[in-house]
N, C-alpha and C positions, 0 to 999 in steps of 0.2 A: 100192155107194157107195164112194167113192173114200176113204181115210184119208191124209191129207197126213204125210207123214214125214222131207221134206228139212233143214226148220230144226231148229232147235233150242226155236224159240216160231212156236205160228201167227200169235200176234202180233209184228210186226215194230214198230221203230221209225227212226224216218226222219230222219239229223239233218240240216237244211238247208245242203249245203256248195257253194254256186253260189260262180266266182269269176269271171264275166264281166266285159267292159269294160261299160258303160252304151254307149249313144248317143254321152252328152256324154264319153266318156274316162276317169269314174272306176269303179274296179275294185271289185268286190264281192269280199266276204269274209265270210262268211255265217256261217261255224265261229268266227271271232274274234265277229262285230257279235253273237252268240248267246252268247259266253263260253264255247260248249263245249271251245275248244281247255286255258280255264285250269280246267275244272268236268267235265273228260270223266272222272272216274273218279267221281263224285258223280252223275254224270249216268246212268253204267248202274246203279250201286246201287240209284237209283231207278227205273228202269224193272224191274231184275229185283222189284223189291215190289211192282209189279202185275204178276208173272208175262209179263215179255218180258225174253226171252234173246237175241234175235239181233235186232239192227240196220241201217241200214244207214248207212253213213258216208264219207267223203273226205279223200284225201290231195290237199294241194294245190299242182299243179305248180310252179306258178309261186312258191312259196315252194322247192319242195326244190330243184328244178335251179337251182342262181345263175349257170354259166355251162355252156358245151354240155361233157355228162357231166360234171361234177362235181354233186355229189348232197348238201345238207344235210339231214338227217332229224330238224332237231330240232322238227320243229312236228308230227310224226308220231307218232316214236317215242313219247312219254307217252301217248299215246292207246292205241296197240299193247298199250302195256303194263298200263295201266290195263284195257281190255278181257281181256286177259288175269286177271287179278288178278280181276277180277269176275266171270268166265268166261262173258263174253258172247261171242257169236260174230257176225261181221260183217263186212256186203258191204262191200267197201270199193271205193269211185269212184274212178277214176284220175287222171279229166279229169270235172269237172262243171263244162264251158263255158270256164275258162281254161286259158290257157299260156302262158308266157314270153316276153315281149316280143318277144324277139331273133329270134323265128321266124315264116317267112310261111307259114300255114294251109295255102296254095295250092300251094308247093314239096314236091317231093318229101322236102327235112328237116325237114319236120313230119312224116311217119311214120316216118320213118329215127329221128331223137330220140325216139317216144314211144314205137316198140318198144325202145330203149335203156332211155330212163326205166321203162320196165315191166318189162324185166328186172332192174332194179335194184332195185325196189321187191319186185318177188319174190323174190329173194336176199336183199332186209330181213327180209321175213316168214320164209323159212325158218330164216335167221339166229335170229329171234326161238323158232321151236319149233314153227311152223303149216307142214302141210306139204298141207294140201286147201283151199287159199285160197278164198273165192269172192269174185269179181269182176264189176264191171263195167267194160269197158275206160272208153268214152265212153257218157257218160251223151245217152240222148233224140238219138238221132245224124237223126230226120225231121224231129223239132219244133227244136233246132239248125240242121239246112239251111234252115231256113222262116224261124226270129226273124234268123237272124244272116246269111245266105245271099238271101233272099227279102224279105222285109222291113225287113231294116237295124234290127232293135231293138234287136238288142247283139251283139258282138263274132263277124263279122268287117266288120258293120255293112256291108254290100253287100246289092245286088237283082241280081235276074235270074241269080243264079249257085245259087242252090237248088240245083240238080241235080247241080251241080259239087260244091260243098261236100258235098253226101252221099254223093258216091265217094270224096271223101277223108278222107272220115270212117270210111268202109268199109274204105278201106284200112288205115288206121291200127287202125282197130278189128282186124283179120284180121293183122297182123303185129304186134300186141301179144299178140294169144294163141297165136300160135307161141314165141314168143320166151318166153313165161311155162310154155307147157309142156314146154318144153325142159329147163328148172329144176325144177318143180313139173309132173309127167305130171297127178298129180289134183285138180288146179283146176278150178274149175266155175266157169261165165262166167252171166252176167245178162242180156239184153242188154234194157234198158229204151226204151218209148216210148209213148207214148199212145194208148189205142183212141178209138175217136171215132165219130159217128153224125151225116149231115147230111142236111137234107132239104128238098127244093126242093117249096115250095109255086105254083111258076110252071107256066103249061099250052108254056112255051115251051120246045122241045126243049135248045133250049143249056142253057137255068139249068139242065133237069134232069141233063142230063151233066155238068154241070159239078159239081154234088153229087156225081153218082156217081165222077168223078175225084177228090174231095177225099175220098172214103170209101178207095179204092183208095188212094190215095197213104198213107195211114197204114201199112200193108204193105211199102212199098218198100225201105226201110234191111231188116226182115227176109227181105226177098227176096234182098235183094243179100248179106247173108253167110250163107245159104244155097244161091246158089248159082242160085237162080230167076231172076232180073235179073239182067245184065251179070257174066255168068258171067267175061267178062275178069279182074273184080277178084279173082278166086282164092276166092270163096265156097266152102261147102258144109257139108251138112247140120250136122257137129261142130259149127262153131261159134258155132248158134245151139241152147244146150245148154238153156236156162234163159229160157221168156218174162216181163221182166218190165212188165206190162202200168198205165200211170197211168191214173185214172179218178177224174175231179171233177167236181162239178155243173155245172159248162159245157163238159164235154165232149160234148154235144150239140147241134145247135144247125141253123134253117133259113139258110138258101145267102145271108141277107139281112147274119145273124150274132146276131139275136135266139136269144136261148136256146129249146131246147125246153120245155115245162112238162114237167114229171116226170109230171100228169095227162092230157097230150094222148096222142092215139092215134098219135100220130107217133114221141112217145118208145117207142125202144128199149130193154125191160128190159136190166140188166148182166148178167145169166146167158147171154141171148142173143148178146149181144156176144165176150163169153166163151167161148163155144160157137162160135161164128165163127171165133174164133181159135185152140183146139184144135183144128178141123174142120180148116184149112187145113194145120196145122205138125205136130199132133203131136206138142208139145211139152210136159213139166209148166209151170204157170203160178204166177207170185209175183205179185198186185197189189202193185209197188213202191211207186208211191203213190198215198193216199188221204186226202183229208179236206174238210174246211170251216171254216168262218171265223164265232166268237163262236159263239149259238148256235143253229147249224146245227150243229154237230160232232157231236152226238148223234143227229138225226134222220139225218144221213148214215150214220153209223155201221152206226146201226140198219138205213138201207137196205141200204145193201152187203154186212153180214150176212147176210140174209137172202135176198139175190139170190146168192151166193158157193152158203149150203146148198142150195138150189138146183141149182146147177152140179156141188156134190159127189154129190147122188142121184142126179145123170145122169152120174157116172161120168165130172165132167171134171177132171183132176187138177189142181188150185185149190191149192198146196200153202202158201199164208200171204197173210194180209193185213198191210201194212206202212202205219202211220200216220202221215201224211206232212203238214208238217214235223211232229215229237212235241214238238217247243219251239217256243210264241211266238218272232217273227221280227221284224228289222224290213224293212218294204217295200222292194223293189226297185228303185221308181221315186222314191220321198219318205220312207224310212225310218220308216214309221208304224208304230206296233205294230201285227202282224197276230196277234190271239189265234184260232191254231189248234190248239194244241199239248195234250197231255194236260197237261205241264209247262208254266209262266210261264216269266215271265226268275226269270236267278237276284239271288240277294241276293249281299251283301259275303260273306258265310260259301258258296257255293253252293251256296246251297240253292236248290229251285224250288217255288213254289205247284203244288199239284194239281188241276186243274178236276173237283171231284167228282162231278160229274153223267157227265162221258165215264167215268171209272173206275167207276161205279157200274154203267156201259152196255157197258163191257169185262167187269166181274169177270159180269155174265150172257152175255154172249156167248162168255163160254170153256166157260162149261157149255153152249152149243149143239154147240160142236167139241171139247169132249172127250169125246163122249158114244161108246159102240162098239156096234158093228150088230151084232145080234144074230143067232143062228145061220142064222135064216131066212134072213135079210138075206142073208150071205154066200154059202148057196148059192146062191139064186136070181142071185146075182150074177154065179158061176161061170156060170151055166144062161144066163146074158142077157137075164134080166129086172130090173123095176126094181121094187123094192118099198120102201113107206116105213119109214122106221127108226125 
């Protein structure tokens, strides 16, 4: 059985830091519209009292760069430091969906400035005391090519350029962690996206490849900085160090776009999916994000728990689950409160409500994964069997 040992907490917490254009033009800001930029040290206090130490978080370009290389770090730095202070440890997002006005996607100085901007930002951190940073360059660089490349739903709000947009995402992804570990040799990279499961209820050959392409293409951003696709882009195996894999109640779904039921025999359990993904990469796995909305957060919880031990008896190294967003939000599209968070919004004093039912459903699930396998357990593990713990 696998014992996860990368983070710092198996439980992770995930603060919502998207800073996308909309459709209509206006920009999101998700760390402000959250208050964790003015509550970020109140905000870990409170997650390390339900025992989560490491995070995951974002600096936001498009605030720090004000013009090409010049760097303001004041919306960063108190965060840095606060983390530090509270001795959380934390992924921090480089790009979670925006960047700077002044730059087109499409050009080759959109990766010339964010390997820049990432060296910069690594030389903050080391500055600061941190010297095995973990990151994630660009946040979800498939499901990106798809909303913003493919669909037009937000920022670079074009179609038909998918395919384009995820090389250049690649690239930029693959020269931000040169340039970072040039600075910092022991930095460890994230690289986050969605698994997914589809399934064509049609007897018509197309729908069903068509499914099966839309399963495949979840794969392709980690093929390409691996090195398995469009080897041109300078991929390989390094620098895809760290899977970090999203997984939400509609990440399943038939070819139609109705969801799967979690009861139907079509759904895919998540250890399976899981297992699909070690199979292929080889890689340790962080579920970056996870969760649901009012309440569902607990029955999800619960599910994911239990599909994760799972994954650990079979020896696939699952090394955290990260609670994704960990604070109420407001929507993306109409600003609604979305309560999915272990935390509410905050009050005047920042402070946050605690949805006690999820911490109730945490403080048992840590007893599922702090538990240690027993003598038997390990040799047989050595030997290459698999026995229950």
């Amino acid at each position: 059985m696998h014992q996860p040992s990368l983070f710092k907490s198996f439980f992770l917490g995930g603060f919502e830091c998207s800073t996308h254009r909309r459709r209509d033009g206006r920009r999101l800001d998700l760390i402000a519209g959250t208050r964790h930029d003015q509550y970020a040290s109140n905000d870990y206090a409170a997650l390390a009292h339900h025992a989560i130490h490491s995070v995951r978080d974002g600096m936001r370009w498009h605030l720090i760069e004000t013009a090409k290389g010049r760097y303001d770090w004041s919306s960063v730095l108190p965060m840095i430091r606060a983390a530090k202070a509270q001795r959380t440890e934390v992924i921090w997002d480089l790009c979670h969906y925006g960047w700077p006005d002044d730059i087109d996607i499409f050009k080759a100085e959109f990766v010339e400035r964010f390997a820049a901007y990432a060296a910069a930002a690594t030389r903050l951190l080391r500055n600061e005391g941190i010297e095995a940073p973990l990151i994630t360059p660009l946040n979800e660089i498939s499901f990106w090519a798809w909303a913003g490349g493919s669909v037009a739903h937000f920022n670079p709000t074009v179609r038909r350029r998918g395919d384009e947009l995820k090389r250049q995402l690649v690239r930029a992804a693959i020269a931000a962690m040169e340039a970072i570990r040039e600075i910092l040799p022991k930095a460890r990279f994230i690289q986050v996206d969605p698994i997914i499961h589809v399934v064509s209820r049609s007897t018509r050959r197309r729908d069903r490849e068509r499914a099966e392409r839309l399963k495949f293409e979840q794969y392709t951003a980690w093929d390409m900085l691996c090195g398995a696709q469009h080897p041109e882009l300078g991929g390989k195996p390094a620098y895809l160090d760290i899977m970090g894999v999203n997984y939400y109640p509609h990440n399943q779904w038939y070819a139609n776009r109705q969801d799967i039921p979690m009861d139907s025999p079509d759904y895919r359990p998540f250890h399976k999916l899981l297992a699909d993904a070690f199979q292929r990469y080889g890689k340790p796995l962080l579920i970056a994000e996870t969760g649901a909305e009012s309440e569902r957060r607990v029955p999800w919880v619960r599910y994911v728990c239990e599909q994760v031990d799972i994954a650990l008896r079979q020896n696939i190294p699952v090394e955290g689950i990260c609670l994704y967003p960990i604070t109420d939000y407001p929507g993306w599209e109409n600003n609604r409160h979305c309560r999915t968070g272990l935390l509410g919004y905050a009050d005047a004093q920042g402070q946050r409500p605690v949805f006690s039912p999820l911490a109730d459903e945490l403080t048992l699930q840590r007893r599922r994964f702090e538990r240690k396998p027993t003598l038997e357990a390990l040799n047989a593990q050595q030997a290459g069997l698999q026995l229950p713990v």
